[in-house]
C-alpha positions as a Markdown table, in Angstrom:
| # | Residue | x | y | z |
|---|---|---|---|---|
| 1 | Unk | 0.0 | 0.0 | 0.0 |
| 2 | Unk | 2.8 | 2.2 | 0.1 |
| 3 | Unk | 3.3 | 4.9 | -2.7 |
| 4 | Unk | 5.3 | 3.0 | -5.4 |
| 5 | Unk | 5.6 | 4.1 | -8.8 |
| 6 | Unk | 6.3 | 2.4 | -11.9 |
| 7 | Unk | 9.3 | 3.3 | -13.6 |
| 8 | Unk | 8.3 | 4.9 | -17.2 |
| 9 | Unk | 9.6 | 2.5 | -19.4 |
| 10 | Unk | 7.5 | -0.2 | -17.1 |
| 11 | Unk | 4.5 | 2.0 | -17.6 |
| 12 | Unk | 4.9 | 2.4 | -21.4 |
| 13 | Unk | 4.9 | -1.5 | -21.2 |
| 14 | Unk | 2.0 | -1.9 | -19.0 |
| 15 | Unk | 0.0 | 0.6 | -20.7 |
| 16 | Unk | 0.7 | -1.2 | -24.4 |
| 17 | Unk | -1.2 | -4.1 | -22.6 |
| 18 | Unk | -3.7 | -2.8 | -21.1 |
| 19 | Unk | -4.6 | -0.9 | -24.4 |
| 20 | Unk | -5.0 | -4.0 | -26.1 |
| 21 | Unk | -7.1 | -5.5 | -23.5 |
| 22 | Unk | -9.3 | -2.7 | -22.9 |
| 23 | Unk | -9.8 | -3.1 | -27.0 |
| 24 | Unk | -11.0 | -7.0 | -26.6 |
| 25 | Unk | -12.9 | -5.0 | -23.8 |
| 26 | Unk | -15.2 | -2.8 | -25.9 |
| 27 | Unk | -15.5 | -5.6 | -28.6 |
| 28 | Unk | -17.9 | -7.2 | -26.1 |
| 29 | Unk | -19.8 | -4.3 | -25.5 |
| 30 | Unk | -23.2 | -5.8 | -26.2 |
| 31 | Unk | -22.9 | -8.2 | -23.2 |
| 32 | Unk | -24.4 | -7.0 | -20.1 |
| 33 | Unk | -22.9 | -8.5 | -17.1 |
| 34 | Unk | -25.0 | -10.5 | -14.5 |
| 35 | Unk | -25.7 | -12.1 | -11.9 |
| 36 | Unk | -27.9 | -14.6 | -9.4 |
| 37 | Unk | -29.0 | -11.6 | -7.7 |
| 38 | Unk | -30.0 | -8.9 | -10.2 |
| 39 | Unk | -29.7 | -7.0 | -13.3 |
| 40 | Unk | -26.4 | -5.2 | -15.3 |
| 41 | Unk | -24.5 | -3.3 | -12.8 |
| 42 | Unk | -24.0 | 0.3 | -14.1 |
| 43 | Unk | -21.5 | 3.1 | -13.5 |
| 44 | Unk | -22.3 | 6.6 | -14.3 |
| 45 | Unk | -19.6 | 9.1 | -14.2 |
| 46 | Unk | -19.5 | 12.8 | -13.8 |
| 47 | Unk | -17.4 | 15.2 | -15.8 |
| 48 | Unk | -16.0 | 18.7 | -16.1 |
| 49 | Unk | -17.2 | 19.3 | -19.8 |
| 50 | Unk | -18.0 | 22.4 | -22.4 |
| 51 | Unk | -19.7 | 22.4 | -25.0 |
| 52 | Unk | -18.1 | 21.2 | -28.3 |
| 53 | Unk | -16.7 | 23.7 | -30.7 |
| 54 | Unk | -18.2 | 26.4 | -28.4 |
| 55 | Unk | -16.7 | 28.8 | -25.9 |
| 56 | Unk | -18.0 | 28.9 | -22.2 |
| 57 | Unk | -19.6 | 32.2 | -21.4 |
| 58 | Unk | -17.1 | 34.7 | -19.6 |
| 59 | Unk | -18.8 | 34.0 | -16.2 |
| 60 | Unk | -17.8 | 30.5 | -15.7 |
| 61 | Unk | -14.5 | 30.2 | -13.2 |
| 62 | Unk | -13.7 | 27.2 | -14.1 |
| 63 | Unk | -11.7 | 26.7 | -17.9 |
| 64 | Unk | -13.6 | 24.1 | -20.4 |
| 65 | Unk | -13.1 | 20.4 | -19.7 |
| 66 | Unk | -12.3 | 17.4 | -21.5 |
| 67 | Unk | -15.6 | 15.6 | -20.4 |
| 68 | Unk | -18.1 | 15.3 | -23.1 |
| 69 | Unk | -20.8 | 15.1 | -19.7 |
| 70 | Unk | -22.5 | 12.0 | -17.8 |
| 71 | Unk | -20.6 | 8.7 | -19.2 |
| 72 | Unk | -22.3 | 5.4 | -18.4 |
| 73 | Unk | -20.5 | 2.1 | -18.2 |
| 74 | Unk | -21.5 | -1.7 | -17.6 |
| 75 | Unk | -19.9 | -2.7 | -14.9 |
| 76 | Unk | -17.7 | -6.3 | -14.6 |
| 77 | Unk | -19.1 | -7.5 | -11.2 |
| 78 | Unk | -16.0 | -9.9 | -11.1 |
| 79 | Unk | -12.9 | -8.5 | -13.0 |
| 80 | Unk | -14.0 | -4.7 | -12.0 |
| 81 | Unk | -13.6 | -3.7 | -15.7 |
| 82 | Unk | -15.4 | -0.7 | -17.0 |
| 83 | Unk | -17.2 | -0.8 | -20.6 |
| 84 | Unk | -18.3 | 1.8 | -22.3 |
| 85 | Unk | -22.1 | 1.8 | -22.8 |
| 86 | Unk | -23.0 | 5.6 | -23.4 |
| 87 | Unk | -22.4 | 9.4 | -23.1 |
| 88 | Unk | -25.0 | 11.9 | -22.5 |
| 89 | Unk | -23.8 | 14.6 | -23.8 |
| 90 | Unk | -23.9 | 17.6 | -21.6 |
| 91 | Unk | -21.4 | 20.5 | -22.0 |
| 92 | Unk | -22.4 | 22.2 | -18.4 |
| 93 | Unk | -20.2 | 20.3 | -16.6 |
| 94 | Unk | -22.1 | 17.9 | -14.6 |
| 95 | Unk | -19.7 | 17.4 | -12.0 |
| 96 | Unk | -21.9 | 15.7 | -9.1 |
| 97 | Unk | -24.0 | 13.0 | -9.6 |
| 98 | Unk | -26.6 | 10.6 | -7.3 |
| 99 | Unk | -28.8 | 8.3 | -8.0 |
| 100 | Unk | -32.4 | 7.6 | -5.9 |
| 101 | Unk | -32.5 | 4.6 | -3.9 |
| 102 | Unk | -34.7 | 2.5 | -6.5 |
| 103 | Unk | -31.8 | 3.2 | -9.5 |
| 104 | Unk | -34.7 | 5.1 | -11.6 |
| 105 | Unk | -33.6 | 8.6 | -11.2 |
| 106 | Unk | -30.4 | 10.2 | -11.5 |
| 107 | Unk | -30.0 | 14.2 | -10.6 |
| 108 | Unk | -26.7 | 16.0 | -11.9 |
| 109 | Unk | -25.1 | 19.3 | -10.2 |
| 110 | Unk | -24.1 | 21.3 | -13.8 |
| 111 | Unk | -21.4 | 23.5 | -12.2 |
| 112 | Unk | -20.3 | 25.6 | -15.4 |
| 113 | Unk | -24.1 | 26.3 | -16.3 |
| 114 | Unk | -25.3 | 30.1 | -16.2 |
| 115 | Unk | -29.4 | 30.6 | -16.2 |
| 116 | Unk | -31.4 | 34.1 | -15.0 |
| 117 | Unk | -30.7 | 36.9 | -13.1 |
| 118 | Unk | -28.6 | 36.6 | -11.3 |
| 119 | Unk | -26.7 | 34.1 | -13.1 |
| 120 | Unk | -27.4 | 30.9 | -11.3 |
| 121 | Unk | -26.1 | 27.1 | -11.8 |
| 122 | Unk | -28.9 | 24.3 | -12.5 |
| 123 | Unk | -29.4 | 20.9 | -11.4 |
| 124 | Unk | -30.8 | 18.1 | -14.1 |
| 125 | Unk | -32.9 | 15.1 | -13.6 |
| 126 | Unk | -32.9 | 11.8 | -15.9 |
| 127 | Unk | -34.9 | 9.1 | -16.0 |
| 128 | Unk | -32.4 | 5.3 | -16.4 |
| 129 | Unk | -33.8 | 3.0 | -18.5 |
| 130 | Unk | -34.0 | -0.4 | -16.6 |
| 131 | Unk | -33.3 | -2.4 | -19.5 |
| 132 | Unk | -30.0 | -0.7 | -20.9 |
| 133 | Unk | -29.7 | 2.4 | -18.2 |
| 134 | Unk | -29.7 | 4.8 | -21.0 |
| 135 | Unk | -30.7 | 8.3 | -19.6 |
| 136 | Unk | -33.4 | 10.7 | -20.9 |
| 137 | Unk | -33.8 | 14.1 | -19.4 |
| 138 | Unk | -36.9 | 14.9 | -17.5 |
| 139 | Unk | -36.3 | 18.5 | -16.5 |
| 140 | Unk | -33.7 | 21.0 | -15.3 |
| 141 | Unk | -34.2 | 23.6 | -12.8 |
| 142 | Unk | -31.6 | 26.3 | -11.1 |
| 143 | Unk | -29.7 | 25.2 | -8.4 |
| 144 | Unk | -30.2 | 28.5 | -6.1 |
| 145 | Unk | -26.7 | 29.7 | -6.4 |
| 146 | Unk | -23.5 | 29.8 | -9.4 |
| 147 | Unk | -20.9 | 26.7 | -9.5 |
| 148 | Unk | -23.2 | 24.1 | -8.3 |
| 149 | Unk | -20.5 | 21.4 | -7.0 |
| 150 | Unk | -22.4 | 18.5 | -4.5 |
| 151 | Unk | -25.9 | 17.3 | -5.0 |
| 152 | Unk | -27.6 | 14.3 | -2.3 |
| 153 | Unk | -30.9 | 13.1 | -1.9 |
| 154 | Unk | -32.7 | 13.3 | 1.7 |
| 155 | Unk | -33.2 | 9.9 | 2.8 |
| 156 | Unk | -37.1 | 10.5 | 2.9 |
| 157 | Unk | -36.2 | 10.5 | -0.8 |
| 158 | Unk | -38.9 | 13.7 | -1.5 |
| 159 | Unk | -35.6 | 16.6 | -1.6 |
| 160 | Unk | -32.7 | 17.5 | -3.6 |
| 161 | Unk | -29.9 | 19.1 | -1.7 |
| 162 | Unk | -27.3 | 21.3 | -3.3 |
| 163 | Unk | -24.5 | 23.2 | -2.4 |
| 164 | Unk | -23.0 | 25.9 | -4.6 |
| 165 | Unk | -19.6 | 26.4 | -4.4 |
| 166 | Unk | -19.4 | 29.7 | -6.2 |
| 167 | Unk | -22.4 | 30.9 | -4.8 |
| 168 | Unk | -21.4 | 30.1 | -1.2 |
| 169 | Unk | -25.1 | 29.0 | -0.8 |
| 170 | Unk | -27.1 | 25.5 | -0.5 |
| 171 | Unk | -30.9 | 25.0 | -1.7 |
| 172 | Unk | -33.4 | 22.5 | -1.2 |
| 173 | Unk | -35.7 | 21.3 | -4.4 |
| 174 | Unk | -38.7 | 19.0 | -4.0 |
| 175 | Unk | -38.3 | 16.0 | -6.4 |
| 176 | Unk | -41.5 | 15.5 | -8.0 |
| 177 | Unk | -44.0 | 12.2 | -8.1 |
| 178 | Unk | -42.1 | 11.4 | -11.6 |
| 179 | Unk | -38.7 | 12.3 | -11.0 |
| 180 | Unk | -38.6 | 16.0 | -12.0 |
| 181 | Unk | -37.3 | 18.8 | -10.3 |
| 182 | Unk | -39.5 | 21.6 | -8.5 |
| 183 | Unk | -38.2 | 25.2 | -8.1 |
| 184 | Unk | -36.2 | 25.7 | -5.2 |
| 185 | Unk | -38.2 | 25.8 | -2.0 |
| 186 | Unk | -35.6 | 27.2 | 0.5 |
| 187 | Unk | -32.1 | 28.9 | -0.4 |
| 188 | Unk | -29.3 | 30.3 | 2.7 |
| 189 | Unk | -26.6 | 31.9 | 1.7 |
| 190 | Unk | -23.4 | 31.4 | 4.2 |
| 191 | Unk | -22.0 | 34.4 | 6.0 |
| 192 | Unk | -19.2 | 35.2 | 8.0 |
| 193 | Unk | -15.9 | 36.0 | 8.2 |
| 194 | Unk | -13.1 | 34.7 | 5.8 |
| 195 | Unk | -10.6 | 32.3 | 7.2 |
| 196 | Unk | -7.1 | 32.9 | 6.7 |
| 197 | Unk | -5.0 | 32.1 | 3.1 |
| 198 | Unk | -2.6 | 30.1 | 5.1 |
| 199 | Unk | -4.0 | 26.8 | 6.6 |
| 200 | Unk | -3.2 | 25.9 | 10.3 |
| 201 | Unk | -2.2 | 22.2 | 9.7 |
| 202 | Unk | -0.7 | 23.3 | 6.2 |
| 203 | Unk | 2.6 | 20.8 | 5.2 |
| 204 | Unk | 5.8 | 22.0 | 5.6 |
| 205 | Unk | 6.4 | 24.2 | 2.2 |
| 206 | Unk | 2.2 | 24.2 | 1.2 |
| 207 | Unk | 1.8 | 26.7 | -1.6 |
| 208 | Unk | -2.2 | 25.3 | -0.9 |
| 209 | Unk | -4.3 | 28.2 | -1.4 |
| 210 | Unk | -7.8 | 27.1 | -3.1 |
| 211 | Unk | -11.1 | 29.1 | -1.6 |
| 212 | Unk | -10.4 | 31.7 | 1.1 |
| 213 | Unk | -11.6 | 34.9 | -1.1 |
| 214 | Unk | -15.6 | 34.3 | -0.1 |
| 215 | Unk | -18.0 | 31.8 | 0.8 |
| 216 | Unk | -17.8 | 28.4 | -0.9 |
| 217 | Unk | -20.3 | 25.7 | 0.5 |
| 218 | Unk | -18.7 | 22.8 | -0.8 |
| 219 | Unk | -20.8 | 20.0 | 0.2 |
| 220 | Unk | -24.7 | 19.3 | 1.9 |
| 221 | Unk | -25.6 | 16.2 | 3.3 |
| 222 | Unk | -28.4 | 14.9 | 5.8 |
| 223 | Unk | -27.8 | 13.3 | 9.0 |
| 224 | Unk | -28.6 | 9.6 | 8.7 |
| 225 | Unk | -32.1 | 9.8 | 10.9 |
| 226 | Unk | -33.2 | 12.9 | 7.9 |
| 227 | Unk | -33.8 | 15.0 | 11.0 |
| 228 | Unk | -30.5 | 17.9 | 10.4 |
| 229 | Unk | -28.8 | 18.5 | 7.2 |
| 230 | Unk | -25.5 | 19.9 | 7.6 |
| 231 | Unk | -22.9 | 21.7 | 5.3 |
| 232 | Unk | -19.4 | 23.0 | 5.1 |
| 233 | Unk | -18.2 | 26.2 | 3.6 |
| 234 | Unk | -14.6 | 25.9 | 2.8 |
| 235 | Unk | -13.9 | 29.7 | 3.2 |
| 236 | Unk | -15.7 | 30.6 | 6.4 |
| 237 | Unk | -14.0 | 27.1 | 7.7 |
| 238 | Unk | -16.9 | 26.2 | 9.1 |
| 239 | Unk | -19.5 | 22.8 | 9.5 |
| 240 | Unk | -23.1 | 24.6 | 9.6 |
| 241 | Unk | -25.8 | 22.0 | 11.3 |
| 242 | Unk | -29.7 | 22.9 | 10.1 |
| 243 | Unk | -33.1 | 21.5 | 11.6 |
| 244 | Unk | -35.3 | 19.7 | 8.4 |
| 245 | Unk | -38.5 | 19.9 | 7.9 |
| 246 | Unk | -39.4 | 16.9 | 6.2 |
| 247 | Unk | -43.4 | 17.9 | 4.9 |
| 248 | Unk | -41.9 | 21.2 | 3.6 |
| 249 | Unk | -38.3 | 21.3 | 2.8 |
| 250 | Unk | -37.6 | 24.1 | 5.0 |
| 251 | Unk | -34.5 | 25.1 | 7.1 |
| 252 | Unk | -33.9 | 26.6 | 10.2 |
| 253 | Unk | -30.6 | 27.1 | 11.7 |
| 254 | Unk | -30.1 | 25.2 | 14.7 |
| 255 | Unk | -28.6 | 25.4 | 18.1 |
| 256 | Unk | -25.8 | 26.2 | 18.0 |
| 257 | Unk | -25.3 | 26.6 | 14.5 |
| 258 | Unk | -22.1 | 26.1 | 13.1 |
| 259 | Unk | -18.4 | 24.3 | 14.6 |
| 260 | Unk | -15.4 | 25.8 | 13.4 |
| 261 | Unk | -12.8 | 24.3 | 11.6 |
| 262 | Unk | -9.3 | 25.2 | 12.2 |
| 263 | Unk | -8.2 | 28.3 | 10.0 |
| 264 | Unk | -7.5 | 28.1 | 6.7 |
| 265 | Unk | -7.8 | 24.8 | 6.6 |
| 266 | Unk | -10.5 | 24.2 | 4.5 |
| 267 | Unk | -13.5 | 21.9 | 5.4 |
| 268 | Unk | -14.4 | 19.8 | 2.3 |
| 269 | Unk | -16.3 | 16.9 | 2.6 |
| 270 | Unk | -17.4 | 14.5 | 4.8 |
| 271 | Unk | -19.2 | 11.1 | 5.9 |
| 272 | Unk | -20.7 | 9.3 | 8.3 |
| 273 | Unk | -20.2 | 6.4 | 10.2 |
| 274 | Unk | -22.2 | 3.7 | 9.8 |
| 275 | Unk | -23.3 | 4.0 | 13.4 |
| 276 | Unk | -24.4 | 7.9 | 12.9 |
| 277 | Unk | -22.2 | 8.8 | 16.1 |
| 278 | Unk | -18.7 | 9.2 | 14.4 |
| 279 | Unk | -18.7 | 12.1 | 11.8 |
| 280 | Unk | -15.4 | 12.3 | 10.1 |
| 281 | Unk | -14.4 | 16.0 | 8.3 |
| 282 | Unk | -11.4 | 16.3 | 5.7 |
| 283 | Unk | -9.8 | 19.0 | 4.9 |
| 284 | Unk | -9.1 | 20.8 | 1.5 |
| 285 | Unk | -6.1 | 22.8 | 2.3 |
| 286 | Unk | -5.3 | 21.6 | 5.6 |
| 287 | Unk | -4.9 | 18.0 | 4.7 |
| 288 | Unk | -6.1 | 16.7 | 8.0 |
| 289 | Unk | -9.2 | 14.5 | 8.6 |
| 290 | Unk | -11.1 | 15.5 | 11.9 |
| 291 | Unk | -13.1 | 13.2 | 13.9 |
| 292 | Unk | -16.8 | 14.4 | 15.4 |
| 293 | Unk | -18.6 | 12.9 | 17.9 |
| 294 | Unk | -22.2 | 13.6 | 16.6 |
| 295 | Unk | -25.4 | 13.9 | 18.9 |
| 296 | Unk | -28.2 | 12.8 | 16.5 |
| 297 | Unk | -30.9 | 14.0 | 18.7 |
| 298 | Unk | -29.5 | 17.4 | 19.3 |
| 299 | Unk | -27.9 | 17.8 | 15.9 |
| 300 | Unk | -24.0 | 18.7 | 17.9 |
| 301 | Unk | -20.4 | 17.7 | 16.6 |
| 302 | Unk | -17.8 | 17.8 | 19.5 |
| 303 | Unk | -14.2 | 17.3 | 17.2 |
| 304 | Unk | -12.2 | 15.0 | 19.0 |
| 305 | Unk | -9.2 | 13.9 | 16.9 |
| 306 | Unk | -7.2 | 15.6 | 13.7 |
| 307 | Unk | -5.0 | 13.1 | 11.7 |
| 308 | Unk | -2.6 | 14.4 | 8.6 |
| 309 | Unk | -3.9 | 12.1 | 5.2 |
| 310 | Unk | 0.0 | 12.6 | 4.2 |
| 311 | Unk | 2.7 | 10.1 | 5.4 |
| 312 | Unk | 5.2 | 11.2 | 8.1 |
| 313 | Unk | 7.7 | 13.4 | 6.8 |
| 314 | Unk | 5.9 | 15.2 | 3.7 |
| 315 | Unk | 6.7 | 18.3 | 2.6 |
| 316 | Unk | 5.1 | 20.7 | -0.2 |
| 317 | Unk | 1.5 | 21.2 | -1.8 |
| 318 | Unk | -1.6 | 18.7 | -1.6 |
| 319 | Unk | -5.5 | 19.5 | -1.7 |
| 320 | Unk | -7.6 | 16.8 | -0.1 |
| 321 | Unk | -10.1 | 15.6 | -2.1 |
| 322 | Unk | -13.2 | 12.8 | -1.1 |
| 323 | Unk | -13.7 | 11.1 | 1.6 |
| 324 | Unk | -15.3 | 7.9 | 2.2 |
| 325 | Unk | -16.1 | 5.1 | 4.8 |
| 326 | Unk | -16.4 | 1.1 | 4.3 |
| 327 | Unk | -19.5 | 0.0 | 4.5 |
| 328 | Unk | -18.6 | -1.7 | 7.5 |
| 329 | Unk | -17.3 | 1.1 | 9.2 |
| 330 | Unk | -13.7 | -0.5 | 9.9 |
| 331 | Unk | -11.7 | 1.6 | 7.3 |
| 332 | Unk | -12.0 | 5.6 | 5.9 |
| 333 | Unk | -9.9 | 6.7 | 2.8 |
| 334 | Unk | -9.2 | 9.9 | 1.7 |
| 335 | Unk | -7.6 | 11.4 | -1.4 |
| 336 | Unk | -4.3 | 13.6 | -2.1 |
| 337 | Unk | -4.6 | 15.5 | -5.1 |
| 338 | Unk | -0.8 | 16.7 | -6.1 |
| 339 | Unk | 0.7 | 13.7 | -3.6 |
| 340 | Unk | -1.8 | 11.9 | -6.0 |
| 341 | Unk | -2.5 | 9.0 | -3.2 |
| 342 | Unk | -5.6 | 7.3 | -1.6 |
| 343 | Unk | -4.7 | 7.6 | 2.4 |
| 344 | Unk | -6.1 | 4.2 | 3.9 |
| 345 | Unk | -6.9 | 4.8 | 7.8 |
| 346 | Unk | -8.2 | 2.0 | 10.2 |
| 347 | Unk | -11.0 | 2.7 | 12.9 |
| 348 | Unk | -10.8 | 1.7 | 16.2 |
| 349 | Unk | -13.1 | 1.2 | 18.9 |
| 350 | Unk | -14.3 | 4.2 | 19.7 |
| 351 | Unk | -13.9 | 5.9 | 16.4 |
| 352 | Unk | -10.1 | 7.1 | 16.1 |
| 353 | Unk | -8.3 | 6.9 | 13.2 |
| 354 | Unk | -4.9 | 5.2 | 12.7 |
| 355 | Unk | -2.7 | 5.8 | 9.6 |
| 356 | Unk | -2.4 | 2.3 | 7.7 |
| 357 | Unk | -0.5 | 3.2 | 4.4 |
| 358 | Unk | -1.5 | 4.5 | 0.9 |
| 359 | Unk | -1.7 | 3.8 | -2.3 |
| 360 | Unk | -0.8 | 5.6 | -6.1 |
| 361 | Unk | -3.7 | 6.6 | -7.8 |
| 362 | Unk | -2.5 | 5.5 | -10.9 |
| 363 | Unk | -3.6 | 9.2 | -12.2 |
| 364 | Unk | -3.5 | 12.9 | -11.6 |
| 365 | Unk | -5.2 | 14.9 | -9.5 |
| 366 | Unk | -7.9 | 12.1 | -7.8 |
| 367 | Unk | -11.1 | 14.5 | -7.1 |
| 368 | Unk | -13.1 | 11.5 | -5.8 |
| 369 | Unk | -13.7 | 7.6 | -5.7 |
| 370 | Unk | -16.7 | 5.5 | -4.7 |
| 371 | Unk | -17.2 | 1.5 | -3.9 |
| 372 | Unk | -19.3 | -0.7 | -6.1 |
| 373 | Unk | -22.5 | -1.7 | -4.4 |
| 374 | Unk | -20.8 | -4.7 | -3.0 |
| 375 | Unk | -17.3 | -2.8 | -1.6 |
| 376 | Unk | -15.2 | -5.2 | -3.9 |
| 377 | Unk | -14.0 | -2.6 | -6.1 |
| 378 | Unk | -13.3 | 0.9 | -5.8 |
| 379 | Unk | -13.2 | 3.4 | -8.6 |
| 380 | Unk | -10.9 | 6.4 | -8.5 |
| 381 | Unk | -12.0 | 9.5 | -10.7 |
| 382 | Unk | -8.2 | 11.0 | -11.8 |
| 383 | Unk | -9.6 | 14.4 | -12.8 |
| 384 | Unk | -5.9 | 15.6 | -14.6 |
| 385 | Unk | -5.2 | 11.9 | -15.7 |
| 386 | Unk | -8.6 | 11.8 | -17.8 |
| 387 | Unk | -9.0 | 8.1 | -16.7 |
| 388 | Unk | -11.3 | 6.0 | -13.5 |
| 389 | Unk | -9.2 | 3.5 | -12.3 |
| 390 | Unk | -10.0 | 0.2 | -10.8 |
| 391 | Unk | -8.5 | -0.7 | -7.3 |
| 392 | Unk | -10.0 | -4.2 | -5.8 |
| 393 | Unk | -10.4 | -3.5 | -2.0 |
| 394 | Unk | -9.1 | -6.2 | 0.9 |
| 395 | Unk | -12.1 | -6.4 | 3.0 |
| 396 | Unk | -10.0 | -7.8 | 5.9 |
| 397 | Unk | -6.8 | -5.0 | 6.0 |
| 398 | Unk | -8.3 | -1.8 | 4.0 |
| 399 | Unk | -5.8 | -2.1 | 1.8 |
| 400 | Unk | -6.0 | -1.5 | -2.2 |
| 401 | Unk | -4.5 | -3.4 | -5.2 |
| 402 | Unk | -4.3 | -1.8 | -8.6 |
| 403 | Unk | -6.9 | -4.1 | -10.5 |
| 404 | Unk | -5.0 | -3.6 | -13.7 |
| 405 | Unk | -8.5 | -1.4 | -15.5 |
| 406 | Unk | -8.7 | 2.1 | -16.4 |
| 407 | Unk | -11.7 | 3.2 | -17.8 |
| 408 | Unk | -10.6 | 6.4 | -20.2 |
| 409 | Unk | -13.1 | 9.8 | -19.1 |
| 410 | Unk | -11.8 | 13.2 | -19.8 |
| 411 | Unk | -11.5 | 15.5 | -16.7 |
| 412 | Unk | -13.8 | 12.6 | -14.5 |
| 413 | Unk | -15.3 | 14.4 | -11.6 |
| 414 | Unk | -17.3 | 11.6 | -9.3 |
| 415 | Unk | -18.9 | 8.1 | -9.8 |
| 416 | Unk | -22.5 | 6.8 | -8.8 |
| 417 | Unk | -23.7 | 3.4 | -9.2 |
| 418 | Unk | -27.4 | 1.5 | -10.0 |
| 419 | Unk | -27.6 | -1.7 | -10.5 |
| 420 | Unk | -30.8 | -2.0 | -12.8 |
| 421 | Unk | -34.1 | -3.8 | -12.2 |
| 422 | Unk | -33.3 | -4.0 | -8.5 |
| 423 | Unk | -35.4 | -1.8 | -6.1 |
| 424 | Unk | -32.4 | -0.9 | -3.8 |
């Protein structure tokens, strides 16, 4: 699990391989893989994208991607492989992307998009095909706010959450009886002051500097029990905790409102554990990875550990990237983007993290990674290296394997699964 790379005449080798494999791949494209249990397993993948041949309006703050928008793939349920079964063309950058619970629906944060006045981002939702998972577009709606980055689903599974980055605001949107999207019932825009350029737990020699000029509400995410949603702005440094209500969408702030984060360091993203008292927080600029102890009736985060995601003894620039939890709570991972790793923690007993190794992306600049359904894979989204690769995951240690599969996606952004015809 340690960070060992290839020497480039190896990887010229290993690459002329795999080309030829991933070739034999896509010859067999009109197989669906399957199981005793259910239906083709699909992967849908996020991108930065712009339209083609065009120029993105003057507004947009980020430059034009090499995604083409949402690319779908059958997935190998035993070898991991990725083939390539559509794109949706999208040149809004659909960056974010979940799917409903039943695998019918999938909703899209479009980050680049510019709609109204004032300019605002939108959100899209699509309707999977259960036979193929081809995706039509039901409707797109604004997202309450510019640079929509992070879009979940509230486990009552009746509101869209979304966070906009560039607006440094979130919004809630009813989801419809089919699948559409309603206007935006509720919209809070963060406040506060600015946290500083220069991150508290910044490596020695961090030129890190990514969003301390205003508000930037980088993620939104309900509590497990639906009763709080909480977000973090990455400028204000600063994990904001709101009451729900679930018949009406509504937020109200609640008490107290908001932890703070260490200056400067950036609060990202973050998860739960599967027991809904261990919240764990990473850190974009920072590079550290905060343990919570969360009181789900009272909404409350008490920090109560900070570990590096960077081996002993690093020095120079890294943004942290995802964040993510086995599904049986013994193991969190984080990403490096610039130290281009996947940090592999353990958890103990009563939530505390303990460093267990890492392993090379096999890309650039890793923006996020999911697990398939089952946990026996996990897909890394390299968003400089324009390629997903395939790590198969030891259940027992934490640790990853290169699973020899790349899957090629320009600028790849996240990764949602549905495995069709199963009501999940």
């Amino acid at each position: 699990m340690k960070l060992n790379r290839p020497s480039r005449r190896a990887f010229l080798r290993a690459s002329a391989v795999l080309a030829s494999s991933t070739t034999q791949a896509f010859a067999g494209a009109s197989k669906t893989t399957t199981d005793d249990d259910g239906g083709p397993l699909m992967a849908y993948v996020g991108t930065f994208s712009s339209p083609l041949g065009d120029v993105l309006p003057t507004q947009v703050d980020l430059p034009p991607g090499n995604g083409r928008g949402i690319h779908a793939f059958r997935v190998d349920r035993k070898s991991g492989a990725l083939t390539s079964a559509e794109i949706y063309r999208i040149g809004t950058s659909p960056s974010c992307l979940v799917a409903n619970r039943a695998g019918t629906r999938l909703y899209s944060a479009n980050e680049t998009d510019r709609v109204g006045n004032p300019r605002q981002g939108t959100v899209s939702a699509f309707k999977i095909d259960p036979s193929d998972g081809r995706l039509t577009l039901l409707n797109t709606a604004p997202s309450g706010g510019a640079g929509p980055t992070y879009v979940s689903i509230h486990p009552s599974g009746r509101f869209l959450l979304v966070a906009n980055y560039f607006g440094g605001s979130i919004a809630v949107l009813p989801i419809l009886t089919d699948g559409r999207l309603g206007p935006a019932v509720v919209v809070k825009n963060d406040d506060g002051p600015l946290g500083p350029t220069r991150a508290e737990h910044a490596p020695n020699g961090s030129f890190a500097v990514s969003g301390h000029d205003r508000t930037h509400a980088h993620m939104v995410h309900a509590d497990p029990g639906g009763k709080f949603v909480l977000h973090v702005d990455l400028g204000l440094d600063r994990i904001f905790v709101w009451r729900f209500d679930e018949q009406t969408g509504m937020l109200t702030p609640n008490e107290p409102h908001a932890v703070s984060l260490p200056a400067g360091d950036g609060p990202r993203h973050f998860h739960f554990h599967p027991n809904g008292r261990w919240f764990y927080s990473i850190q974009e600029e920072g590079s550290t990875v905060v343990l919570f102890d969360y009181d789900g009736a009272a909404g409350r985060l008490s920090p109560r550990q900070t570990i590096s995601t960077l081996p002993p003894g690093f020095a120079g620039s890294n943004f942290c990237s995802a964040i993510l939890l086995s599904s049986d709570g013994r193991f969190l991972y984080a990403g490096n983007r610039l130290h281009d790793s996947i940090a592999i923690f353990s958890i103990g007993a009563r939530g505390e993290l303990a460093y267990v190794g890492e392993e090379w992306t096999r890309g650039d600049y890793p923006r996020s990674f999911g697990f398939d359904p089952y946990g026996q894979f996990l897909y890394c989204c390299n968003q400089r290296g324009d390629n997903v690769a395939v790590f198969r995951v030891d259940r027992r240690g934490g640790g990853l394997a290169f699973a020899g599969h790349y899957a090629p996606v320009g600028n790849p952004s996240s990764i949602t699964f549905v495995e069709l015809g199963r009501h999940r």
